[in-house]
Each structure stands twice: as C-alpha cells, then as structure tokens.
PLY file of the C-alpha trace (Angstrom):
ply
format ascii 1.0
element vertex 123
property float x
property float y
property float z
element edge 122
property int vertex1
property int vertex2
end_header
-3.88 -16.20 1.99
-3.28 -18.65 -0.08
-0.03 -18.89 -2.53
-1.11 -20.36 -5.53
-3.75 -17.62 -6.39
-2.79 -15.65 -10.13
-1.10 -12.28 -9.92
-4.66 -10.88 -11.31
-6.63 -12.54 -8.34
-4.39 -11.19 -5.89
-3.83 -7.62 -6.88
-8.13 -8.12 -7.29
-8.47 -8.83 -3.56
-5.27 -6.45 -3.03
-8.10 -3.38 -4.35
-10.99 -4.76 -2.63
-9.16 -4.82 0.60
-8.21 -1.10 0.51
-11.97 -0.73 -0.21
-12.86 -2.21 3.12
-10.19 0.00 5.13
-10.73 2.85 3.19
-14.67 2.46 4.64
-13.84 2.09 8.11
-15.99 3.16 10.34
-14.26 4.59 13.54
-17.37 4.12 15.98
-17.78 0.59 14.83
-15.79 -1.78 16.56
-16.41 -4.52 14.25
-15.68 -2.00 11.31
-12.26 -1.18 12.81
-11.29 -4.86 13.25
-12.18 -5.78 9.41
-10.21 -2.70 8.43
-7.34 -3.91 10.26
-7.66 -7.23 8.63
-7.94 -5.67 5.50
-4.37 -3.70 5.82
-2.92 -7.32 7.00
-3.99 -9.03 3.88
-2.74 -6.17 1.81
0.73 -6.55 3.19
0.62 -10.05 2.69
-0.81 -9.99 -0.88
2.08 -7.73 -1.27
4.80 -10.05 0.19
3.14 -12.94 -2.12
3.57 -10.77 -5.36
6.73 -10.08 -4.14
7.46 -13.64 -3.63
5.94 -15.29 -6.79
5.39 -12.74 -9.28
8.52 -10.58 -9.30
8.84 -9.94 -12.78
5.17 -8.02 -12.11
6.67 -5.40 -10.16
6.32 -2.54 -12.97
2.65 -3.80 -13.62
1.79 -3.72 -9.86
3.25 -0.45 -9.82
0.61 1.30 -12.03
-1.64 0.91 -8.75
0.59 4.15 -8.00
-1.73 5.78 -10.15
-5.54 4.84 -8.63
-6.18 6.94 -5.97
-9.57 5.13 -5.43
-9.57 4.24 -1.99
-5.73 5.40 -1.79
-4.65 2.31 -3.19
-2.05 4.46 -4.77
-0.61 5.12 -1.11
-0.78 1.53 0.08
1.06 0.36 -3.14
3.60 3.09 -2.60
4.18 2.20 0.82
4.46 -1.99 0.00
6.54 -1.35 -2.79
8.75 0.86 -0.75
8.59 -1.45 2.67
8.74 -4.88 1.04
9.54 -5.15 -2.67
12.72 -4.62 -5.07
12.58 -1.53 -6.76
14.63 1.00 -9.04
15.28 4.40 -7.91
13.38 5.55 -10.76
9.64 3.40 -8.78
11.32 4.53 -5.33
11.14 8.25 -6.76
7.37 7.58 -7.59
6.44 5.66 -4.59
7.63 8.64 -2.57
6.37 11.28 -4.61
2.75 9.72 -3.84
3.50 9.38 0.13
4.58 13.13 0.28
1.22 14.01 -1.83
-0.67 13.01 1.03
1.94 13.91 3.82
1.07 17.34 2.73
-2.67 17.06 3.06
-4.76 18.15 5.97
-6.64 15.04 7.11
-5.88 12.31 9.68
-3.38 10.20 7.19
-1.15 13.39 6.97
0.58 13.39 9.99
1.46 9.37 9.97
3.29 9.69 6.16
4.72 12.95 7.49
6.32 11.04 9.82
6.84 7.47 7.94
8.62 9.86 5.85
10.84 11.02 8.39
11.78 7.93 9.32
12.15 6.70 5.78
14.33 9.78 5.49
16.52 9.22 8.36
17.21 4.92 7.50
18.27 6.24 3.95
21.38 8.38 5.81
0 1
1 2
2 3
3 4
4 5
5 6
6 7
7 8
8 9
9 10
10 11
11 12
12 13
13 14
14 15
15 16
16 17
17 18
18 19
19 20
20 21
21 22
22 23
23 24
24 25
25 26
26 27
27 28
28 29
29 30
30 31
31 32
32 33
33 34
34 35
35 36
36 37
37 38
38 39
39 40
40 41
41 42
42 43
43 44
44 45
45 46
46 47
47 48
48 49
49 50
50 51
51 52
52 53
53 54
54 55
55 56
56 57
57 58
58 59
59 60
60 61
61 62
62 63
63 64
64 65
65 66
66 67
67 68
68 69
69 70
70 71
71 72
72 73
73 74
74 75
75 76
76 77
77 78
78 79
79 80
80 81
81 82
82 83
83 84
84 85
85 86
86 87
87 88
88 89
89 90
90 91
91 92
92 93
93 94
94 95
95 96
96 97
97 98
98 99
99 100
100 101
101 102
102 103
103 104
104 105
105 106
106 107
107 108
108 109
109 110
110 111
111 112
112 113
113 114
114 115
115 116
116 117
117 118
118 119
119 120
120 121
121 122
C-alpha cells in the first residue's frame, strides 16, 4: 500500500476491497485467500488515513452510513480499533456493530462477541 495515494483513492480501494470480502466464496480456496487480503488492505488503508489524513476522520466516517457490502461495519470497527474519535463517532460506530450483533447470520456471533470484549476493555 502505498502512502502517497489521495484520501479519495484510498477510501476508493478502501470500498472496493469490502466488495471483494463481502463476495467471498467459502468453497473457493483462492476466493477465501483474496478476501483475507482484502480485510488486510482495509486495515491498512485505515491506518494510512489515520496516519496522513486525520483531519478526514468526520468525512471517512459517513462510510458509517453505506451498508453496501457492510462497509458501514468495517468503518465502524477501524474507526473504533485504530483511529481518534469523539464519543459522539464512538456512539455511532457502536450503534452500527450492535445492528448487526443482533442479526441472525454468520457475522452475528463475532460482533456479539467483539462487543463483549470492547465492553469489558472500556471497564
């Protein structure tokens, strides 16, 4: 990943990357490993924002909003795991984790629990 890329180019491949994890498929071994490539680079886009474009925080927070692909729950988690943020963001980066603990498909369980531990680290 390189550094010098714009804020726009990397929230760009930021949304394309959830795209490719969010069309993993399970049986496909080659599909799994590009998903799990995809999820790297998204934390690492996020550290670079984070990084270099600080003062973009509240614009990379409207991702909290796009559900396509559940980009809204990788930015919540990245904002919560690895960037500044006011209580007012860390209120709406939760509120979109708990949205999806409380669904009933395979992602459920593992916010259910991030949350949990999120929980417990903020005692």
């Amino acid at each position: 990943m390189q550094k010098h890329r714009t804020y726009e180019t990397l929230v760009d491949l930021y949304q394309k990357s959830a795209k490719i994890h969010y069309e993993i498929d399970y049986r496909d071994k080659q599909s799994v490993k590009k998903g799990n490539r995809a999820a790297e680079d998204m934390k690492k886009i996020a550290q670079l924002i984070h990084l270099y474009y600080p003062g973009m925080l509240f614009e990379f927070s409207t991702l909290l909003t796009n559900p396509t692909y559940r980009i809204d729950l990788w930015a919540a988690h990245h904002i919560l795991e690895i960037m500044s943020y006011s209580p007012m963001l860390e209120d709406n980066a939760l509120s979109v984790i708990e949205r999806y603990a409380d669904e009933n498909d395979f992602t459920a369980l593992g916010n259910r629990m991030w949350l949990g531990q999120w929980r417990e680290k903020q005692r």
